[in-house]
N, C-alpha and C positions, 0 to 999 in steps of 0.2 A: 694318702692325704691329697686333695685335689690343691690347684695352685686356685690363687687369691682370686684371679680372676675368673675361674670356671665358678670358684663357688659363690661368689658377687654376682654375676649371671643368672645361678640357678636358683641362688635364695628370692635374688630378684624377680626371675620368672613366680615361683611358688607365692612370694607375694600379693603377685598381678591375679592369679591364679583363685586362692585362697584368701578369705577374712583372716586377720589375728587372731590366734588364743582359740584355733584350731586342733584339738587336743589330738585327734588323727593323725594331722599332721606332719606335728609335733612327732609325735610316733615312728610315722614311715620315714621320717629325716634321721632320726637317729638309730633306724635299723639299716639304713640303705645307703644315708649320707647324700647330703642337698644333693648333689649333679644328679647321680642317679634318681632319685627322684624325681627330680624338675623332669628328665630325661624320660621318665614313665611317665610322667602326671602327662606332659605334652604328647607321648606317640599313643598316649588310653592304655598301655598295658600296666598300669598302678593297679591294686585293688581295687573292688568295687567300692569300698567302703572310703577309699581315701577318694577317688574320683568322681564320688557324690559330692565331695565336697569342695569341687574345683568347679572354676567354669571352662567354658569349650575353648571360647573367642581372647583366648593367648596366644600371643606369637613372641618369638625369643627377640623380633623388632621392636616391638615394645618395650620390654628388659632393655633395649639396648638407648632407647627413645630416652625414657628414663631415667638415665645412668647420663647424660647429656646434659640433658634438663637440668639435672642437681647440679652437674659441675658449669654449667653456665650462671647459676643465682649463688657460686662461689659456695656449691654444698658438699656432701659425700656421701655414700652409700656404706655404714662401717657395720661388718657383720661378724658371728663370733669367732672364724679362723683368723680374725686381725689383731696386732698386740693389744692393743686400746680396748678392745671388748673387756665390760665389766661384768664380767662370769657369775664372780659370786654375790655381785646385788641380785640377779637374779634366779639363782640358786634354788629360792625358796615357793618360787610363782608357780610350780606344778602342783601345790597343796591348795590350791585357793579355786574352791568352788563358790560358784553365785548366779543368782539366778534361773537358778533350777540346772546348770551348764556349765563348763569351767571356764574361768576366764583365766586360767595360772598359767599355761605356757611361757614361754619366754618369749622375743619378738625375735623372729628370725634375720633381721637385721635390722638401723635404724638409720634414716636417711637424716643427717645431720649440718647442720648453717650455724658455720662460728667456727674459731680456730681455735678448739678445746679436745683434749684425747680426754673420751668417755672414763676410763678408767681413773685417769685422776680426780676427775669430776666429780664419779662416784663414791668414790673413798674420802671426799670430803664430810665432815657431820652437818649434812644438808637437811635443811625442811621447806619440807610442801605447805606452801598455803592455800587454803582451798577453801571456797564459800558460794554465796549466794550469786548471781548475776543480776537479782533484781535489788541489790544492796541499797542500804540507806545512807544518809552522807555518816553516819555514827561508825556503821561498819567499815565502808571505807578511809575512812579516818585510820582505825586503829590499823588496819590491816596493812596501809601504806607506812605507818611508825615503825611496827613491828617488822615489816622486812627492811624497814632503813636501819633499826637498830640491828639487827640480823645481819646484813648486809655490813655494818659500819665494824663489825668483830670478824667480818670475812668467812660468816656462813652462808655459802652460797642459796639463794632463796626459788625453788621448782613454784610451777602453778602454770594453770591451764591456758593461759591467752584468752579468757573470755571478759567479756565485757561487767564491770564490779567489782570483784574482791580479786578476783585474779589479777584486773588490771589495775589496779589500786596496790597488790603486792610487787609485780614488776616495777612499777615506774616505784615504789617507794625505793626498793631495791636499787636503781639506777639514779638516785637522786643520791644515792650513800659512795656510789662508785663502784659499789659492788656487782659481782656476777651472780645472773639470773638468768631461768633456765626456761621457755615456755615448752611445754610439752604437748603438741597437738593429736586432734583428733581427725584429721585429714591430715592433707599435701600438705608441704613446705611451698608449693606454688600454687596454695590454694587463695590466699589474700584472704581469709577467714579466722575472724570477721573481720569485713572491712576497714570498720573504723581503728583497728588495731596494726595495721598494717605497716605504716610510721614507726608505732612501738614494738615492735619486732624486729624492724631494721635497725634500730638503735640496740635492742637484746644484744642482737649480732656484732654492733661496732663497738662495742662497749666491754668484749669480752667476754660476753654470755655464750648460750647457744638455741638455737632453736631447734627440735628434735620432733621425728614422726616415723613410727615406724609403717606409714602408708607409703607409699609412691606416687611420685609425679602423678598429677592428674586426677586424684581421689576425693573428692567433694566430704561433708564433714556426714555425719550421718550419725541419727540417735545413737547405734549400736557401737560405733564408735567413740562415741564419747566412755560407755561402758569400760571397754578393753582400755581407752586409754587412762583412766585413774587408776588401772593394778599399775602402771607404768610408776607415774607418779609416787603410789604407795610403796614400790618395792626402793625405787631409786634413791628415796632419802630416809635418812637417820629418824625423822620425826614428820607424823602429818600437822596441821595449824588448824583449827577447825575456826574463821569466823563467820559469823553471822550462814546459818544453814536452815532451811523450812522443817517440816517432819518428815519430809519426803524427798530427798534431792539428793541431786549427783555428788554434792559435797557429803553428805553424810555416808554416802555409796564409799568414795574415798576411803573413811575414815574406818569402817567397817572391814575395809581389805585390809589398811595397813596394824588394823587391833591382829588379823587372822595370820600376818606374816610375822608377827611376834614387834611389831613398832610401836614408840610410845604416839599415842595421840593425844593430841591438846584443843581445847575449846576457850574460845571467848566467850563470856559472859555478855547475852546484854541487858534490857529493858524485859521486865517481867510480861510485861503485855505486848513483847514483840512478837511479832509471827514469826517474823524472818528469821529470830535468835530462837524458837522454840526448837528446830533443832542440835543445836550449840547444848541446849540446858537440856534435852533427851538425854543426849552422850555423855553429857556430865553426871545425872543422875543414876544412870545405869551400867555404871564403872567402866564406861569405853572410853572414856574422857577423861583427863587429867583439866580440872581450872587453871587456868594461864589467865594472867592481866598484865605483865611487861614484858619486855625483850630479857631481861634477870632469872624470871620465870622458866622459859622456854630453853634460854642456854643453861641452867642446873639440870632440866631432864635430858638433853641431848649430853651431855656432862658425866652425868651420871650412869646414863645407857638403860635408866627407868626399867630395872628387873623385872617390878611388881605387872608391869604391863606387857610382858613376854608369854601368859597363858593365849594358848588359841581359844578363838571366840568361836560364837557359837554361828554357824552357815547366815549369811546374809538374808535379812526375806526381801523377797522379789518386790512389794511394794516400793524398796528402799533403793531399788537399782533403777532409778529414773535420770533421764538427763537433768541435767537443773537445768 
């Protein structure tokens, strides 16, 4: 069993190294155990098959650049040899194929802002909110109620930090007192997006946390927004679906968390809305539970919604777009 540090080092390297939800990986980690690996992947004697999937231009300075970085903006690098790793939320993320690829691994550590041990976090009956970014004032409306109410019963409330529903559920969340979780698709030192950067510093002071399992330095990137909603999906009790197009990274979301066996829920809106046609898709085609209050949503996380524990059917690629 390696010490804490060797293996914070080498998960770190492999992250520098390798994209997320690298099923290879995944793989040669668990035959060989991070150090070793990290240890191959850097002097090239890994597989060929694992070191097509790495780049050259790692140095274990960088790992170490990294690991700085985080604890200068008061963050942490917590990976799964640590008590606080939450094992079995993620458990079930090697069954989750999408887009033609898997996105299910587990994240081989998660760089973390907030003074919250993951493990307690995760074992709360948490739900993800997740929607549009080009939201209407209707969607953000409810969006921001529903995680105040959420928020105000002390379910702690996940969602992406982007601009709309996302940031419409955080700050509703923070207006109740409640802890709220944004889950990025880049760096914790990425200031992405922008205008979000304020509300993320208050995630943080308020008891929340901010979570990515990129590294120092990582700019945000289509693909990444991908691997980061199985994050979101696996880590809470329930997805929220509001306001979603027919094509978008919230319904992407929602699509994982029906595959990991999670109840998913949709808001309703306007018949003639674009932005709610995909809200009333996933409604219609039993991926979706109808939600209209904070009442709603705490009976299905409540309940632990059985009826929505069959796996669905493989994600189609059209559906796996960023919003």
């Amino acid at each position: 069993m390696p010490n804490s540090t060797e293996a914070r080092r080498a998960r770190g390297f492999l992250q520098h190294a390798a994209e997320p939800a690298t099923p290879v990986i995944a793989r040669y980690i668990a035959d060989v155990g991070p150090v070793d690996a990290a240890h191959h992947v850097a002097e090239r004697t890994a597989p060929t098959e694992v070191l097509d999937e790495c780049r050259r231009d790692v140095s274990w300075r960088l790992v170490d650049t990294s690991l700085r970085t985080a604890a200068s903006l008061g963050g942490r690098f917590v990976i799964p040899e640590d008590d606080d790793w939450p094992a079995d939320v993620f458990a079930g993320l090697s069954t989750l194929a999408a887009d033609g690829g898997t996105l299910g691994d587990p994240p081989l550590g998660l760089w973390v802002q907030g003074d919250v041990r993951l493990d307690e976090l995760a074992a709360a009956p948490s739900v993800g909110i997740v929607g549009s970014r080009a939201a209407t004032e209707y969607g953000e409306h409810h969006a921001a109620e529903l995680a105040y109410g959420l928020a105000s019963r002390r379910v702690p409330v996940f969602s992406g930090a982007a601009y709309g529903i996302d940031g419409a559920a955080h700050r509703g969340a923070l207006s109740a007192d409640g802890v709220t979780v944004a889950v990025l698709a880049c760096a914790i030192d990425a200031g992405y997006p922008a205008g979000h950067v304020g509300l993320l510093d208050r995630i943080v002071r308020s008891g929340g946390a901010v979570v990515s399992e990129y590294p120092p330095g990582t700019p945000p990137a289509r693909h990444r927004f991908l691997a980061r909603n199985r994050l979101i999906a696996a880590v809470t009790a329930a997805t929220l679906v509001v306001e979603a197009g027919r094509r978008s990274g919230a319904r992407h979301t929602a699509r994982l968390a029906k595959k990991l066996g999670r109840p998913v829920l949709a808001v309703p809106g306007p018949v003639s809305s674009a932005t709610s046609a995909g809200c009333h898709q996933l409604i219609q085609d039993g991926t979706a539970r109808l939600v209209t209050s904070v009442d709603d949503v705490v009976a299905v996380i409540e309940e632990g919604d059985d009826a929505d524990t069959e796996p669905d059917a493989a994600v189609p690629a059209d559906e796996a777009r960023r919003r």
